[in-house]
N, C-alpha and C positions, 0 to 999 in steps of 0.2 A: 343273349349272353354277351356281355361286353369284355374285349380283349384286355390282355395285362398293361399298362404304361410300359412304352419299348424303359430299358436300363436306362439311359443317357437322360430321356425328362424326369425317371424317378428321381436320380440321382440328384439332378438342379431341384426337382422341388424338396427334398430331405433337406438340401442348402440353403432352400431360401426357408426352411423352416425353422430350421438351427438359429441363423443367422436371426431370425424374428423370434425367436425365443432368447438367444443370448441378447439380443440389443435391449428386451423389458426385462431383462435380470438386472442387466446393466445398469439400465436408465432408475431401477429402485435402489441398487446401492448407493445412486452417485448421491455427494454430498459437496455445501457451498463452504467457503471458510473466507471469511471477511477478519478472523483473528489479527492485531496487527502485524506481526510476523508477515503474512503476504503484503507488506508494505516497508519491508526493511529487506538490507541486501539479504540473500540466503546464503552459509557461509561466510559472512564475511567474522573478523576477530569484534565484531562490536557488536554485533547480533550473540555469539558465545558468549563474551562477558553480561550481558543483561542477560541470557540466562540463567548462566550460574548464579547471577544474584537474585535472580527470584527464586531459584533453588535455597536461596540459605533464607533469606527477608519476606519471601512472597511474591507476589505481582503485583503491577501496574494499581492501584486500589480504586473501589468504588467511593464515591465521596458523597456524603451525607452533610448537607448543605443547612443548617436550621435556622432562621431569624424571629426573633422575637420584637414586640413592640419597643419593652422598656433594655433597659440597660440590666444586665446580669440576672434577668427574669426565669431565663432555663437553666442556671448554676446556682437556684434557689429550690430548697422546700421541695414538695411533689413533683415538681419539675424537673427539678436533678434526680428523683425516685425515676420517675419515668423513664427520663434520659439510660439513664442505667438498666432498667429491665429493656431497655433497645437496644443496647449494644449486647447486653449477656443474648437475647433471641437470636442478634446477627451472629454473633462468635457458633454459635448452634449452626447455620445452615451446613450442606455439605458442600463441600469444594472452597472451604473458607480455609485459608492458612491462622492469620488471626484480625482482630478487630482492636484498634486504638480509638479510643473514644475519652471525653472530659470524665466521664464518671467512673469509668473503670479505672484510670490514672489516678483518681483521688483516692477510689474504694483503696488499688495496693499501695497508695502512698500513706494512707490512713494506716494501713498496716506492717508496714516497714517504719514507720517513724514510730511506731510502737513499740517494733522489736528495736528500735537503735536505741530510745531512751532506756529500755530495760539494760541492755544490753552495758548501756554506759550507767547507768545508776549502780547496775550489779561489779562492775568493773571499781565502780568507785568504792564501792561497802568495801570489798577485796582490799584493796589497796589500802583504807582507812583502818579496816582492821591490824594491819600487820605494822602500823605505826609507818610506814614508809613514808620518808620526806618528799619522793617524787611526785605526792597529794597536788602538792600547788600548780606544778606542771602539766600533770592529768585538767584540774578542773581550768589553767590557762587555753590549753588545747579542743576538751571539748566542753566546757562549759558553755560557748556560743553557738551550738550545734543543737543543745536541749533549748535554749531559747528559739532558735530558730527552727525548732520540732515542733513547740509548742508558741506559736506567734498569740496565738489567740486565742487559747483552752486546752479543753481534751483533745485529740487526733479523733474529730468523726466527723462523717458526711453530712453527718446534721447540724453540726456546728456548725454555723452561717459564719461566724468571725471566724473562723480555721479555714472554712475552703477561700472567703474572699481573701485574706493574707495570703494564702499560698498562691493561688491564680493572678488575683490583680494589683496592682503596686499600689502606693500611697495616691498616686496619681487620678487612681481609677482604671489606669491603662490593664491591658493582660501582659502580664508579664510575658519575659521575649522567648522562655523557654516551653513559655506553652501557646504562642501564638498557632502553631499549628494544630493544635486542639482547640481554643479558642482564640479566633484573628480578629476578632470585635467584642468588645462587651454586651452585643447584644446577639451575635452567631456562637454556636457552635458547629463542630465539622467533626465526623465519624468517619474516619478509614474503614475500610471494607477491604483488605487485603486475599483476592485469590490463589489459591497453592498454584504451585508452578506446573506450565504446559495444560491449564484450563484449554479447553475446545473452545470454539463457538458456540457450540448449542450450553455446553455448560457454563461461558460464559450470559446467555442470554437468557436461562434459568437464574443465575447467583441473580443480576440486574434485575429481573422481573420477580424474584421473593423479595430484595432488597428494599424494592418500590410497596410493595403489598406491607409487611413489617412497618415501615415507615408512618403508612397513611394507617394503620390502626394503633400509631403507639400511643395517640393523644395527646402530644404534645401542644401546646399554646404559641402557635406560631404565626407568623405574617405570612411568611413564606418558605418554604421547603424544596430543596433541589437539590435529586438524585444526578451526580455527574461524576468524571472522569474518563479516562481512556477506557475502560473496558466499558461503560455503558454508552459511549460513543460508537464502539465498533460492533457494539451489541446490535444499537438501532441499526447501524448501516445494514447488518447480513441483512435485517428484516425487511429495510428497504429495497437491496438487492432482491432478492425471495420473489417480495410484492411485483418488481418489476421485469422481469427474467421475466414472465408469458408475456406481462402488460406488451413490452417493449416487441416484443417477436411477433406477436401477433398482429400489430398495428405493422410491423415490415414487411410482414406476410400480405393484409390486404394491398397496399400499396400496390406491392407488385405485381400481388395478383390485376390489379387495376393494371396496371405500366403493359402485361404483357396480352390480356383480353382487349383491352381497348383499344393496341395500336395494333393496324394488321401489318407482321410484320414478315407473318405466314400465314398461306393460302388457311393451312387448313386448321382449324379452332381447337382440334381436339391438339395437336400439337403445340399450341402454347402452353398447354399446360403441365408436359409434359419435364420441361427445366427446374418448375418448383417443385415437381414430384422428386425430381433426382436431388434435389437443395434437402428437402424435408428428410430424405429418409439416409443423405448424408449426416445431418445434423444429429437425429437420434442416435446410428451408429457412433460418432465421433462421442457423444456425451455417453454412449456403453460404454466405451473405450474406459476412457474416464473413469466411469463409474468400475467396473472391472478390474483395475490397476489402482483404484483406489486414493486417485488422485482427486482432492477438494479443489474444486473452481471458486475464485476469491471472484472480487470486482468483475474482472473479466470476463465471468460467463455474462453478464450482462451485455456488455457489446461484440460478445462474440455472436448472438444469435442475427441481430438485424445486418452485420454485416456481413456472415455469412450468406444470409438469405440474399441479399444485395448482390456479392460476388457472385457466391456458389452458383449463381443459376446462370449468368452470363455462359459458361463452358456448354453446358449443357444447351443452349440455346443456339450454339455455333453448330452445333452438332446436328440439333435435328434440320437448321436449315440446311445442312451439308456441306457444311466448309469444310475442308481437307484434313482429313483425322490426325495426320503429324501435325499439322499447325498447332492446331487445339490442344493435343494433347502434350505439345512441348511448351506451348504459353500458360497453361494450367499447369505444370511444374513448376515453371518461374516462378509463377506467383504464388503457387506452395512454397515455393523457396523462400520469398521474400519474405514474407511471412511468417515463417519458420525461422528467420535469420534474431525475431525477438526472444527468441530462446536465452542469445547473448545476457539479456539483460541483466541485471542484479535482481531486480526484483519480479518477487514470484507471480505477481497476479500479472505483469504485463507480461511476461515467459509465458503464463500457461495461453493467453488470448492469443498468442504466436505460434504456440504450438497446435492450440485448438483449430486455430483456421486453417493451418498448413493442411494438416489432418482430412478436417472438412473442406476443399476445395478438391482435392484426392479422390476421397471417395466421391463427391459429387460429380468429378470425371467420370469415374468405374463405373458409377451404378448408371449414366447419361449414355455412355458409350452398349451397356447392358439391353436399354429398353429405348434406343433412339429408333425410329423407322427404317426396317431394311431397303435402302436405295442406294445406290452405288455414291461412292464420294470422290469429287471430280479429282482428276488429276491435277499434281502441283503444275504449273506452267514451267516454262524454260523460261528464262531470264533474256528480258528484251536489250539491247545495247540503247543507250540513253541518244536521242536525235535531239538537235535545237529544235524547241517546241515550248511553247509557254514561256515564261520567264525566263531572261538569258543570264547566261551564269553569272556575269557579276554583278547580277541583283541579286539573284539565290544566294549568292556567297553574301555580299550586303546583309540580307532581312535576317540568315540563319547567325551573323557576325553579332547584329542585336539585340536576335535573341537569349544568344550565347549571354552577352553581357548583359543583362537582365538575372540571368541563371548565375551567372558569378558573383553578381553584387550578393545574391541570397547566401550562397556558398560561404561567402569570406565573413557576412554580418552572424552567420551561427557560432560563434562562439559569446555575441554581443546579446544575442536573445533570453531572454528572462526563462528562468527555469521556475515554476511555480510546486510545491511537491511539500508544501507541510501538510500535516494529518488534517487538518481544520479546513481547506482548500479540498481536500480529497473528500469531503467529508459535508460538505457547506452545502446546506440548502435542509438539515435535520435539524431537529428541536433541539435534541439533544449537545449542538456547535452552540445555542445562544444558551443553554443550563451552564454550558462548560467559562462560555466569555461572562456573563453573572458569577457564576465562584469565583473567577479569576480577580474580578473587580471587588470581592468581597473579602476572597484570601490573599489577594495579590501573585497571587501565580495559578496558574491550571495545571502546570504539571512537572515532574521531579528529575532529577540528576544526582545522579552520588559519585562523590568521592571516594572508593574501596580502596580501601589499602589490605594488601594478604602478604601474608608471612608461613611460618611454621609455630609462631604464637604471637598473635597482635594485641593478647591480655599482658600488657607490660605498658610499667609507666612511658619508657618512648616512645610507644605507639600513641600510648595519650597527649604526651607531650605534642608531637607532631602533629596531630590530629584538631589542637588547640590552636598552634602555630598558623596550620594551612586554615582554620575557618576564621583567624582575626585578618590574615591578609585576602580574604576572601570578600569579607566584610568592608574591609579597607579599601579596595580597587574592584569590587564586583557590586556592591550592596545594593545602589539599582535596579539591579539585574539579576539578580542572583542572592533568594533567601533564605538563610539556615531554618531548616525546620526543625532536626533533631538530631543531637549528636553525643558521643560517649563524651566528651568533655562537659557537656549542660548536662547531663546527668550525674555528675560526679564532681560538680562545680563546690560542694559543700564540703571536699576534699583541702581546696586551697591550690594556690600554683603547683604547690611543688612537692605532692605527696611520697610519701618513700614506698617500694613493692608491697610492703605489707600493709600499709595503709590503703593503697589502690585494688587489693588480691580483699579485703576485706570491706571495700567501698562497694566494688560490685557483690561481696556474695548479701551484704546489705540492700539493696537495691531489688524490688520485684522481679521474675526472671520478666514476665512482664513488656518491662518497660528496656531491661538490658537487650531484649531477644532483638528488638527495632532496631540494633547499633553494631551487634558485637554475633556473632556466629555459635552457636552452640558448641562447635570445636575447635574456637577459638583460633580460626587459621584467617578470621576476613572482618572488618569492621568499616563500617559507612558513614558518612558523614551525608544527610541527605540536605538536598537544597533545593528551593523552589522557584518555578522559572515559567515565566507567560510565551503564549503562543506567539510567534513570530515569526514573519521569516525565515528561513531554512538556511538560506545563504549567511545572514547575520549571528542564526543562531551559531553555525559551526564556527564561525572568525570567534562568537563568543568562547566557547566551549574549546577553541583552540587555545584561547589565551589562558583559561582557567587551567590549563594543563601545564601550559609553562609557567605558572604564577606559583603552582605549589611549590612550598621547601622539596627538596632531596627527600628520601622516606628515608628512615631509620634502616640500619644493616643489616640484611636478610631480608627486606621486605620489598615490596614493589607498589606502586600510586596508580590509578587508573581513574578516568569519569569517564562512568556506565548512564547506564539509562534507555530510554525508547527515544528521548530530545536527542541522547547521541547518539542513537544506532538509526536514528530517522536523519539527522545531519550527514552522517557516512554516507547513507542513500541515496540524501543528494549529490552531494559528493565524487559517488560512481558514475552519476549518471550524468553529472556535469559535465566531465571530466571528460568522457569519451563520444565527446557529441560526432565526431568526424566517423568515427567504426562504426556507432551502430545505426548512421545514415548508407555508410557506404559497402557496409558487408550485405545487405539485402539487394542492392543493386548487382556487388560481384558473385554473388549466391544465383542470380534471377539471368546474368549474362551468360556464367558458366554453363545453364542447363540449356540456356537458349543457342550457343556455341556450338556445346556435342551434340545437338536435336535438333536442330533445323539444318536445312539444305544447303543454305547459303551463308558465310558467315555474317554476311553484311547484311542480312537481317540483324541479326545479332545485334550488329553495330548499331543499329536504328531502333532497337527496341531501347539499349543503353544508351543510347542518347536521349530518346525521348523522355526515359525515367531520371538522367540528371536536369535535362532541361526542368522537367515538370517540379523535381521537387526542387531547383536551386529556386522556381517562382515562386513556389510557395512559403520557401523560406523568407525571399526578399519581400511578399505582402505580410510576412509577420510581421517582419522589423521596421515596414514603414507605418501598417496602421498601429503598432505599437503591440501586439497579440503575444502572450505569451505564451511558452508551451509548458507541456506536462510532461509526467513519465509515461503516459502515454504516447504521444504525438513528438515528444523529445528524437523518437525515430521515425520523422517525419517522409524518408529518402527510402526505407523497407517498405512503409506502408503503400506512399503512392508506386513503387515500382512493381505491384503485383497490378495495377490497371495500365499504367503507361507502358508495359510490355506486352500486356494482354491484347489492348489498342494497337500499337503499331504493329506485333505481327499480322492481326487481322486486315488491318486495312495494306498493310506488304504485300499481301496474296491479292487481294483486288488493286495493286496498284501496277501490277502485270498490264493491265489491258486484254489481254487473249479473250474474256468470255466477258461483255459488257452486261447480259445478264448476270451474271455471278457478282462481280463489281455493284453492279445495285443491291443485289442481297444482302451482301454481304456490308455493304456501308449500313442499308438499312438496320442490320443483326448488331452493331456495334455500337450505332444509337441507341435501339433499344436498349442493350445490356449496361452502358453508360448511366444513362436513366435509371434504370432499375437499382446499381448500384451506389448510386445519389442518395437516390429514396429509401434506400436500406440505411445508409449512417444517416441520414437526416430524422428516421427514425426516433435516434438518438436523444436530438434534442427536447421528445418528452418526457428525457428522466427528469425527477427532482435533485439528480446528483449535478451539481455546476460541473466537476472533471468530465461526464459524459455528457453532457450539453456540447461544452468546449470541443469536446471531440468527434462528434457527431458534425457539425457546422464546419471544421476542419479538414474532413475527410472528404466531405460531397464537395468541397472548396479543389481538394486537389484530384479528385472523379477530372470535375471537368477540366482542369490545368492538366490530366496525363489526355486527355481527347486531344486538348488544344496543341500537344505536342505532339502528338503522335501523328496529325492531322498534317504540320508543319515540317517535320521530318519526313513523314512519305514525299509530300509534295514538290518539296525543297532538295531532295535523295530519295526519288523513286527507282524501282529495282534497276539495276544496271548502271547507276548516277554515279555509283563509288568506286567504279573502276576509274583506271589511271587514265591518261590521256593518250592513245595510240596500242592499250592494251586490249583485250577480247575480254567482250564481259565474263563474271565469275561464273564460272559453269556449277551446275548441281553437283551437289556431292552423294552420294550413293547412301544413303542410311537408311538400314530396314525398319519397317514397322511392325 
């Protein structure tokens, strides 16, 4: 008969049961979100205004690309039949606000020009009947209206002379008010407008019915290309998805290699024992996640291989026995550092900073949990500095040019390239060269609006203005900047300068249709949209700046604004330009402060924050000279390497004691290893097909070894006892419990 478990193991193993059942709850709620939203600031006022505007207009739209061989071949016959039963399917899907297409524009305009002729023919019998002389002046007014109702017959789709008058000019050209439905005579283009606050997954549903619909509609085409921003962020999740294990798992062998292959401990079973505390922080940290119901954008992508990179370093100090304050105070740091990307504007680098801080934590906990019971040596006392090796004013010399090496980087970060359009982030999917084809077909890939809001923008001076601001827009923007559709080109048949009730009766004449693209249902908000090519981020905001000072004043009571994703992605940059000095140097004073109250000496301290300016001022200065741009990633160049070049030099501070020359070799040897390892975790990296995690991967195992090299140069240069004064007693320990 076998005894009860004493209370104390029940108890741990109930916890470690819990804890292994809540981490697989966890791990099945969590969910990715590559929405573009995780790539604009969060809160900020230009993120708000594009959402409200997709609250009243829709979203970001799917764009249905169509070319035919001949010239006007799809706005003919069966083919404009077709055309049409493809847009009435799309307007069907669910999560569709609405669908502007060539054929449904002609179908209501077939039927508005119907009811306007009745409308004026009935007006005119009225008026003829009762003998009124005002006759002449009626059919002066709208007599050119019914001509121009009737260009070329009856009002019907079938009529081949009615749709090509109304679409194409004398010229053959497409007329300028429907270039956005049709931008060649031989394309058409179908919006796909999503309801606002689509998911991901519903975003990658609408894009993949959108595609299936498409290819069964039969059309006669060359070529067909499903694009725009949501089928862009569509693929990415997918790509993330696909690459999230691809990526982790290829960090995981590495390492497993780095830490079997090199002995760096006697004993075998113990090397394995730092991935087991990585792995089983990693799942806890993604419960976490998942429990709180926070979607990982981009960032869970590189958050696994470099976890696995870091995370296991701690744990590896541990089993060989390096002194459990050390560790556990330079594994805060670098939680901290790491934690310090919280700052950022945007979401998807926030949660990769919050993710690691998280996962580098528990990777301590659960290392310190299952490390081998063997006593962990005592910190040493602090040796006073003797002449020995290098005499000071070489030390002072080598550390003087190193310094300046570190300064040049420092002061050229504001000169360094910020790279951060969607296309960039994005570059290396099918779906970036569908988008640069539309662009070249439409002349833009993607949208900006002018809103103007009031307490009623249904008034002729909202038109007026609205006229105003897109001829001087055309005038000094045209370029650059394409009207696609606006309440004035829909009401052009008005004349300049129609009076309230001519305007209050122009729209209720008008398909809602066609008004709903322009004008708000509650009449409090009206857009003027324009279309604008991928660019630049830096250019595009100088653009989108000047567009804002170019408009007229708005009419009294109302207010002007340009919305969009081109401007709430310009803000972005913006933010993130903008504070390049913080969000290098708050991870440093984040990573100093824990190293300060937690270690013994302050002047550790001082050498871990030196070695993480030194390391990242290098790596800024080989951006700027081999020409390397950064990202919103790597833009917080000075957090990320200060979680290894604090890690590095307090380790090697405790062997640079001298008292136990075995310990000193262990301990060198543990901080190579773990170097390495965390190399080969971001290098990882570089077999995404995303370029931004390429760039980043190559960047990080870059500044791996740049915090060794300092950390290496700092000890040796100010080994313990060096930063005392001259005729002072070295810094004595300070008492802090464990």
């Amino acid at each position: 008969m076998t005894s009860a478990l004493p209370p104390r193991r029940l108890a741990v193993l109930l916890l470690a049961v819990l804890v292994c059942t809540g981490t697989v709850i966890g791990l099945a709620r969590l969910r990715t979100d590559t929405a573009p939203t995780a790539f604009l600031p969060a809160g900020d006022p230009a993120l708000t205004a594009l959402e409200e505007t997709a609250r009243a207009f829709g979203g970001d739209p799917v764009v249905v690309l169509a070319e035919s061989a001949r010239p006007r071949e799809l706005m003919t016959g069966a083919e404009l039949g077709r055309l049409l039963s493809l847009e009435g399917r799309l307007a069907e899907l669910p999560d569709v606000a609405v669908v502007y297409g060539p054929g449904t524009a002609l179908n209501q305009i077939v039927a508005s020009t119907r009811n306007l002729v009745a409308a004026i023919s009935g007006r005119r019998d009225a008026i003829r009947a009762t003998g009124d002389p005002a006759l002449a002046e009626f059919d002066l007014r709208y007599g050119p209206l019914v001509v121009q109702a009737m260009p070329a017959g009856v009002p019907s789709v079938r009529n081949q002379g009615f749709v090509d008058s109304v679409v194409f000019g004398p010229d053959g050209a497409t007329r300028a008010s429907w270039r956005y439905l049709v931008p060649a005579p031989n394309a058409v283009a179908i919006l796909v407008r999503p309801r606002e606050g689509l998911d991901e997954a519903g975003t990658r549903r609408l894009v993949a019915a959108t595609r299936d619909l498409v290819a069964r509609a039969g059309l006669t085409t060359t070529r067909t290309t499903v694009t725009g921003t949501p089928t862009v962020f569509a693929d990415l999740g997918q790509r993330v998805q696909r690459e999230i294990p691809l990526l982790g798992a290829v960090a995981l062998a590495l390492i497993i290699a780095c830490y079997l292959g090199i002995g760096w401990t006697g004993r075998r079973r113990d090397r394995l024992l730092p991935l087991a505390a990585t792995l089983g922080s990693m799942a806890v940290t993604l419960a976490v996640f998942g429990w709180l119901g926070i979607e990982l954008s981009l960032g869970a992508v590189a958050f696994l291989p470099i976890l696995i990179g870091i995370g296991s370093d701690f744990p590896a100090y541990l089993v060989h026995g390096a002194p459990v304050r050390r560790v556990l105070v330079a594994a805060g740091a670098s939680a901290a550092g790491f934690a310090s990307l919280a700052l950022s504007p945007l979401p998807f680098v926030r949660d990769l900073g919050l993710a690691l801080g998280l996962g580098v934590l528990l990777a301590v906990a659960i290392a310190f949990l299952i490390r081998p019971k063997r006593a962990s040596p005592a910190e040493p006392a602090p040796v006073p500095v003797v002449r020995r090796g290098l005499p000071r004013r070489t030390r002072v010399a080598v550390a003087a040019a190193l310094a300046a090496v570190a300064a040049l980087g420092w002061v050229m970060l504001p000169r360094l390239e910020v790279r951060a359009q969607p296309d960039e982030l994005a570059a290396g999917l099918p779906s970036v060269a569908d988008a640069r084809h539309a662009e070249d077909v439409i002349g833009s890939s993607g949208a900006v609006q002018v809103l103007l809001r009031g307490e009623n923008v249904r008034d002729v001076a909202a038109l007026d203005w609205m006229r105003r601001a897109e001829e001087g827009i055309v005038r000094q923007y045209g370029g650059a900047l394409r009207p696609a559709v606006s309440l004035p080109d829909l009401l052009a048949f008005l004349g300049p300068n129609p009076t309230p009730e001519q305007f209050q009766a122009g729209v209720g004449l008008l398909p809602h249709y066609l008004v709903s693209a322009v004008l708000s249902d509650d009449g409090r908000s009206a857009v003027l949209s324009l279309g604008i090519s991928l660019q630049d981020l830096r250019e595009q905001r100088d653009l989108l700046g000047g567009l804002r000072a170019a408009l007229p004043p708005p009419p009294p009571g109302m207010t002007s604004e340009v919305v969009g994703l081109p401007s709430a992605a310009a803000r972005g940059y913006e933010l993130v330009s903008e504070h390049r000095y913080l969000a290098n140097l708050v991870g440093i004073a984040a990573a100093g402060l824990v190293l300060f109250l937690g270690l013994a000496r302050r002047s550790d301290a001082v050498r871990a924050v030196s070695a993480a300016v030194l390391a990242t001022g290098w790596g800024l200065a080989g951006a700027w000279l081999l020409g390397i741009p950064l990202s919103p990633l790597s833009v917080a160049l000075g957090s990320l390497t200060t979680a290894t070049a604090c890690e590095f030099s307090v380790l090697l501070g405790y062997r640079g004691s001298g008292r136990n020359p075995r310990n000193s070799r262990n301990t060198r040897r543990t901080v190579a290893v773990a170097a390495l390892a965390a190399a080969l975790g971001y290098l990882s990296l570089t077999l995404s097909e995303l370029a931004i995690l390429r760039h980043f991967g190559l960047l990080l195992a870059a500044s791996v070894g740049l915090s060794l090299l300092a950390a290496i140069a700092i000890v040796r240069l100010f080994p313990p006892g060096a930063l005392a004064l001259p005729g002072v007693a070295a810094e004595p320990d300070r008492k802090v419990a464990v």
